[in-house]
N, C-alpha and C positions, 0 to 999 in steps of 0.2 A: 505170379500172374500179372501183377501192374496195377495199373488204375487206368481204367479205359474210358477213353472221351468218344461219344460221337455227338455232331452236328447237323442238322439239313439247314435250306437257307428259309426263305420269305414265306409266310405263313398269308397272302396276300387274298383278302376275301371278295370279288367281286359280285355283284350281281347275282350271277348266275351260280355261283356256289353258297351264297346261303338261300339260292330260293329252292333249291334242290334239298338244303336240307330242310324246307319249312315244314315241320307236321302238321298234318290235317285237322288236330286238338288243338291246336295252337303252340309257340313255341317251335324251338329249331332243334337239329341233333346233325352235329358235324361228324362225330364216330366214324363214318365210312370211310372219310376218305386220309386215315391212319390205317386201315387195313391192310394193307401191304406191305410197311414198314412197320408193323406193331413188334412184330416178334424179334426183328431184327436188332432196333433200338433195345429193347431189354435186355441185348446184350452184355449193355455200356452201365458206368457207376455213374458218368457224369452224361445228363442225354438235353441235348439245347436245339432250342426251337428258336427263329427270328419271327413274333407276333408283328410284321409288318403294317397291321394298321388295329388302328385305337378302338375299344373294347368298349360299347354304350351298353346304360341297363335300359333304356327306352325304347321301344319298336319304334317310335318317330323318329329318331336319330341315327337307325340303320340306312345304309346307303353305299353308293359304290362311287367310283372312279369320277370325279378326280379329289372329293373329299368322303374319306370310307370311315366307314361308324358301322362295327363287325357286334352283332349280338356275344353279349357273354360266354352263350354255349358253344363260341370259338375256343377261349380260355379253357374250357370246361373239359370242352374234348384234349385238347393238348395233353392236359392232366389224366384223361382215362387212357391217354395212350402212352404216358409212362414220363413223359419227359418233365425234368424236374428243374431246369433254370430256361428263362426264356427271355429273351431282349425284346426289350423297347424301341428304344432308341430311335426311330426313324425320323425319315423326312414328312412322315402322316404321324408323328404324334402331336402335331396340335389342329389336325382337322374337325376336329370338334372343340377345340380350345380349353379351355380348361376345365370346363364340365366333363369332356371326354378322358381327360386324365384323371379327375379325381374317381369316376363308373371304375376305370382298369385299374388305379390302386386299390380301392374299395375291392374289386372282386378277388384282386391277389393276395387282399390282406386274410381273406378267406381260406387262401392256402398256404400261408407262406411257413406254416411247418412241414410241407412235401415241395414247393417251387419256390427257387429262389429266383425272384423278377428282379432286373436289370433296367434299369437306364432312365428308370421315371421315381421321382421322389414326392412325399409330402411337404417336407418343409427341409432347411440347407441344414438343418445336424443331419440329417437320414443322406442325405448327399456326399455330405463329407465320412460317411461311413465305408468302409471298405468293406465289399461283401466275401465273404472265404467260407465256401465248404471245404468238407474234412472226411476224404476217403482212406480207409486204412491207416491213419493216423498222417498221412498226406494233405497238405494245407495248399489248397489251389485257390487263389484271387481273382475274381471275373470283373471284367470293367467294360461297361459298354459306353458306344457313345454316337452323334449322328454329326455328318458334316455339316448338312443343311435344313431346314424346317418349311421347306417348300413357300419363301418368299414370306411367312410368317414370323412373329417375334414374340418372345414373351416379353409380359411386363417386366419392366426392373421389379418389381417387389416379390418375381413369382421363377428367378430365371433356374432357382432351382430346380424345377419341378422337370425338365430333360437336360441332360447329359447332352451337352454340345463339345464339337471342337477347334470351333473356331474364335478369335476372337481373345476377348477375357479372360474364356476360357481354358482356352490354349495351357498357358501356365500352371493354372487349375489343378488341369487334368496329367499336365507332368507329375506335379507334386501327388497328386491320390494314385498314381501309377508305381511310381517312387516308395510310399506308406506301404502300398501291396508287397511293392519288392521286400519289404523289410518286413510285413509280417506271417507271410507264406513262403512257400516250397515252391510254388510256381505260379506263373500271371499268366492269366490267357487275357487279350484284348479285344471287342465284340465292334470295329467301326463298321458303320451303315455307312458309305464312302464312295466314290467314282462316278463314273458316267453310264448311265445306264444302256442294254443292247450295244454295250462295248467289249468283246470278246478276250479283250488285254485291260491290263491294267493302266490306267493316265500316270500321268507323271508325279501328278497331286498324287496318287494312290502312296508309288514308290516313295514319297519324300514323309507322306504320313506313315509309310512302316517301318523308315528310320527311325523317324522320332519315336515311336513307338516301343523299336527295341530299345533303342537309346536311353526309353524312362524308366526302361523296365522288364518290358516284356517277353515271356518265351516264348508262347503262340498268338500268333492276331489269327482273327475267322473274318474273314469280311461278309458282307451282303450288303443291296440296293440294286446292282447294275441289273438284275432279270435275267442274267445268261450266268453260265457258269466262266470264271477264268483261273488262272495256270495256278500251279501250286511252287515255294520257292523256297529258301533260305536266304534270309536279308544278315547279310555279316555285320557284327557291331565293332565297336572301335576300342572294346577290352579282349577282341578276340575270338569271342563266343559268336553266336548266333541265333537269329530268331526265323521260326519256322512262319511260314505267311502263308495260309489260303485267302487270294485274294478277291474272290466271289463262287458262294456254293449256289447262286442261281435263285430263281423260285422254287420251293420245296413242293407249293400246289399254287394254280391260279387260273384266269381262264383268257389268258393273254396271246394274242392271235401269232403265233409263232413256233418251227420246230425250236430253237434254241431257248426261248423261254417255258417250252414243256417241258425242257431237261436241266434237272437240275442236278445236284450233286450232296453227296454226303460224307463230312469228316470223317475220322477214324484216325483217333491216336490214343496212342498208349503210353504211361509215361510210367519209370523205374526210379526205386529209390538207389543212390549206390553212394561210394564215401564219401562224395564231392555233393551231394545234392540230390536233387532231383530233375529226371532227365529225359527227353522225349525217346522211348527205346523205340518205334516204329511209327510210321504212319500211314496211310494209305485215303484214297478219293475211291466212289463210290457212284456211279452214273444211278439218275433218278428220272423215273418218266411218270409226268402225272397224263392218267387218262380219264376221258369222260365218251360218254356214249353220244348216238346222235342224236338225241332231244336232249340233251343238257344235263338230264336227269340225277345223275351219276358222278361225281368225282372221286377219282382214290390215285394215289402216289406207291408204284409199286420200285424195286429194285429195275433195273434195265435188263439183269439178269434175270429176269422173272416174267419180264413183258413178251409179249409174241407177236409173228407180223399180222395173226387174224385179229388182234387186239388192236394192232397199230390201224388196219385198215376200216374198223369199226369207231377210229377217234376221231371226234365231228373236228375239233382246233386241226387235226393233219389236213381232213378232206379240204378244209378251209384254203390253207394253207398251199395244198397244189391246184388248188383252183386260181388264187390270187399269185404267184409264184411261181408255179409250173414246176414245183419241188416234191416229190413224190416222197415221203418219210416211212421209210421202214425201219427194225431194228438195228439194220445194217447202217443205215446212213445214219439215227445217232449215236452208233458206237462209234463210227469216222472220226462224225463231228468231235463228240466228248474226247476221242485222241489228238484230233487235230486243235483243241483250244488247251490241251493240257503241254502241246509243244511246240506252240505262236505257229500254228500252220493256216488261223481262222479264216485268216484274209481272204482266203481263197472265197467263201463263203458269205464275201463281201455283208461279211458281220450279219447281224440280225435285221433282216425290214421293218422297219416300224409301222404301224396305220400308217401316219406320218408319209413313209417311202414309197407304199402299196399304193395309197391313194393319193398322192402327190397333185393338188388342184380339185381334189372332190372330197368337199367337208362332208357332205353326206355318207362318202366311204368313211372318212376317217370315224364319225363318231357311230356309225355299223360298228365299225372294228372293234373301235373301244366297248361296245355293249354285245360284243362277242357274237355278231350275226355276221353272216359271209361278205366276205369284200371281196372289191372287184380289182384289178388291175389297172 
């Protein structure tokens, strides 16, 4: 049978999805909006989530865009819904600074006999640890890590506490790649990387998934850019090869755009045979999160599962051919999802941002961003 990996991408909480989940006793419940992919994900032995923004115990410290502080019962759901290693690592792990990282270890230390968390440490032994679960007697190495920290820096005394890759660390992180290689079956790599609403990968991307295989690695997963992009094989210089999803998208979010409603989801399978251990299949998986028109609502279903009285009922679409004049049915992102998996995007003059929509009207842009309609 193998050992089966899946993936989705950014776990990204704005506003408007944890006020949906606020209960009326008080307290939040994000449960719903796994309901789509609940059963599917059970499929997998290894099931990974990107917790894109930092985990507070404090109702004061919740908030959204541009510094997000996600209530716990973000973590919480993740875990009712099956998934058992989750990355850190972002460009929003220090938007609550270091308060907000010790709330997201503190609650993972709560689980970390069912979720193994990535990418954020207590102190540089726990860093210099290589994390490896063990399916089937199959020894897989997970290493996450973020490019950037959104103009933020940690202290020298604390630079443990995320997984960077630039810099100091650079070296670092070859060598804990390296350790991997030598004491697992196989490396997966977790960068948070690229340019975001960019439907290809930068050039930065390609040059970090050399070095990537070159340290080590057998699969990189990427996530950060919000869209999904192409999936590849990056050749190494012994010969072999490393397989690269280089962005599965937003997994859920409420970011005004058809391409950032679609995300994508891993699917690999890996064999043991004489030589090692070996990716026998893979496959990408279209993800469309929907929400109703009061907000209410969020859940992440398969593409294959979504319908167009669904798609015509999602407030982010109506938005979307209002500001755009792009009518989004099932149709057009299954296009899309084949056209970014075979550099056809361009056509689609990439994703619009607030940014592009409202190009000279801050009042549209910061609508956009608090997910109320824009204008053109």
């Amino acid at each position: 049978m193998g050992v089966r990996i899946m993936a989705v991408g950014d776990d990204l909480i704005h506003k408007q999805l944890y006020e949906a989940a606020r209960l009326p006793e008080g307290g939040y419940c994000f449960d719903g909006m796994f309901d789509g992919v609940r059963g599917l994900i059970a499929r997998a032995d290894v099931r990974v989530i990107n917790q894109e923004t930092i985990l507070v115990a404090g109702e004061a410290q919740v908030s959204s865009f541009p510094a997000f502080g996600s209530p716990v019962a973000v973590g919480q759901a993740a875990v009712n819904a099956g998934f058992n290693v989750v990355t850190h690592a972002s460009n929003h792990a220090l938007d609550k600074g270091l308060d907000g990282i010790a709330d997201t270890l503190a609650f993972w230390e709560l689980h970390e006999d069912d979720v193994c968390m990535l990418g954020l440490h207590p102190s540089a032994a726990d860093q210099e640890r290589v994390r490896i679960i063990t399916v089937d007697g199959v020894k897989i190495a997970l290493v996450n890590c973020t490019e950037k920290l959104n103009f933020r820096r940690l202290p020298r005394s604390a630079r443990y506490c995320v997984d960077v890759m630039k810099g100091f660390s650079r070296r670092a992180l070859a060598e804990r790649i390296g350790r991997a290689r030598q004491e697992a079956d196989f490396v997966i790599v977790f960068p948070h990387w690229g340019c975001e609403y960019l439907y290809e990968p930068i050039e930065a991307q390609r040059k970090w998934a050399t070095f990537f295989a070159e340290a080590g690695a057998d699969l990189i997963i990427g996530t950060h850019p919000h869209v999904v992009q192409p999936v590849e094989w990056v050749e190494r210089g012994d010969g072999g090869r490393t397989l690269c999803y280089y962005s599965l998208g937003n997994f859920i979010s409420c970011q005004v755009g058809a391409g950032t409603m679609l995300g994508a989801l891993a699917d690999v399978t890996l064999e043991r045979t004489g030589d090692g251990v070996r990716i026998a299949s893979h496959d990408i998986m279209p993800l469309v999160t929907h929400t109703d028109a009061a907000y209410r609502h969020f859940v992440t279903y398969p593409l294959a599962d979504y319908t167009d009285e669904m798609a015509a009922e999602n407030k982010i679409f109506a938005v979307v051919e209002r500001a755009q004049g792009i009518h989004v049915d099932c149709a057009y992102l299954g296009k899309l999802f084949d056209d970014i998996l075979n550099y056809r995007a361009q056509a689609y003059n990439k994703y619009k941002s607030p940014w592009d929509v409202n190009r000279g009207n801050l009042k549209g842009v910061l609508n956009a961003l608090r997910g109320k309609n824009v204008k053109a």
